[in-house]
Each structure stands twice: as structure tokens, then as C-alpha cells.
C-alpha positions as CSV (number, residue, x, y, z in Angstrom):
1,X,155.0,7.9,-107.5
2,X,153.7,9.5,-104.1
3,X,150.4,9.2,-105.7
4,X,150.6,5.4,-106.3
5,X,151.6,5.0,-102.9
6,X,148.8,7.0,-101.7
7,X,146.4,5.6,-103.6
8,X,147.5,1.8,-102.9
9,X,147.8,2.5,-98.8
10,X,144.1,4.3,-99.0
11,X,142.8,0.9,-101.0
12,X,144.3,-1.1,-98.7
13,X,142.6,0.3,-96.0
14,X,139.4,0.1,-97.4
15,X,139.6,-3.3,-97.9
16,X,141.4,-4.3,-94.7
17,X,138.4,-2.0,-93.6
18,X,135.8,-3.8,-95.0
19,X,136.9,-7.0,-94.0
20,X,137.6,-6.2,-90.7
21,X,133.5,-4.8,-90.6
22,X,132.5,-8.3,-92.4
23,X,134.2,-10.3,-89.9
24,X,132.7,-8.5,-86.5
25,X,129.4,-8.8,-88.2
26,X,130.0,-12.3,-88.6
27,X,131.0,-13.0,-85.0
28,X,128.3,-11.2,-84.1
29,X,126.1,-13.4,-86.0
30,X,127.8,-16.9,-84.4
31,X,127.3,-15.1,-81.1
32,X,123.5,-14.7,-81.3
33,X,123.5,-18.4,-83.1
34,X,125.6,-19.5,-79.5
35,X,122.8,-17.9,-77.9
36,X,119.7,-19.4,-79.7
37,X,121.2,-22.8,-79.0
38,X,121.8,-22.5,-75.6
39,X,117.9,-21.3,-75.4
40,X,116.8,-24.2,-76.9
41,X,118.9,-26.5,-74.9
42,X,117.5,-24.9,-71.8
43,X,113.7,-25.1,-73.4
44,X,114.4,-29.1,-74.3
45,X,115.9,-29.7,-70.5
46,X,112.9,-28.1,-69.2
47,X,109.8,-29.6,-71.4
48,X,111.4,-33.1,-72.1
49,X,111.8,-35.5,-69.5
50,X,114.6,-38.0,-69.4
51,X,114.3,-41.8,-70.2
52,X,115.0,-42.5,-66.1
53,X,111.8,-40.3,-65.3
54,X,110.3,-42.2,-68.0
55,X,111.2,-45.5,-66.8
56,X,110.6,-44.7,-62.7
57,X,106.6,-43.6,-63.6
58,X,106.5,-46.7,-65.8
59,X,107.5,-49.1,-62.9
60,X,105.1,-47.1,-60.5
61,X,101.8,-47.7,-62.8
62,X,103.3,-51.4,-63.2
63,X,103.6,-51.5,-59.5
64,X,99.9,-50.4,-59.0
65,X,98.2,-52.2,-61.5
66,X,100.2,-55.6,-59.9
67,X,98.2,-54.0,-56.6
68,X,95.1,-53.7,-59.0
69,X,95.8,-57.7,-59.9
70,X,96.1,-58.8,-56.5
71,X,93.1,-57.3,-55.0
72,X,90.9,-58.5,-58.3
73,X,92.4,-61.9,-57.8
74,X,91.8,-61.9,-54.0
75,X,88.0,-61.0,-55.0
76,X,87.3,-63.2,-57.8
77,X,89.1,-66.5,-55.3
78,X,86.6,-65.4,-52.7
79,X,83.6,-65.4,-54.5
């Protein structure tokens, strides 16, 4: 009976073990995942720009192609 006992505790704590092994290794996975995606949302804040930038260089080439029309206008009245 001391043998069964012995036996079943020393299983048990290879199992317990190996699980407790397999789940740091898979938290030390989903850490370096965290990590990777925080890199990449730092890498797509930096190289992207935002639909505001986007719109505010839009309306400054509008702004100086209206300039463009105006003086081409003035010209082409003139002559």
C-alpha cells in the first residue's frame, strides 16, 4: 500500500510538473506575442499618417491651386 501511495504522489507530481512547465512556456509565449503587437502598433503610428493629416495637406494643395486659378484667371482677363 505505501508503494501505491508512493507511486500515485510521484505521478502526480510529474504531471502537476509538466503542466505547470507547459503553462509558463505558454505565458511566455502570449508575452512575446503582447510584445510583437505593441511593436507593430508603434511601427503603424509612426509610418501611417492619420486621415486629419490627410485631409489638412489635401485642403493646403486645394488652397494653392485656387491661388494657381486666380492668378491664371487674372492673366488670361488681362490679355
Amino acid at each position: 500500500m505505501d508503494n501505491t501511495i508512493l507511486l500515485w504522489n510521484g505521478g502526480l507530481s510529474l504531471i502537476l510538473g509538466l503542466v505547470a512547465y507547459m503553462a509558463h512556456e505558454k505565458f511566455k509565449k502570449l508575452s512575446d506575442v503582447e510584445t510583437l503587437i505593441n511593436q507593430t502598433r508603434v511601427e503603424v503610428a509612426r509610418d501611417n499618417v492619420t486621415k486629419a493629416e490627410v485631409e489638412r495637406i489635401t485642403e493646403h494643395i486645394d488652397q494653392r491651386f485656387n491661388r494657381l486659378e486666380e492668378k491664371i484667371d487674372r492673366l488670361i482677363s488681362k490679355g
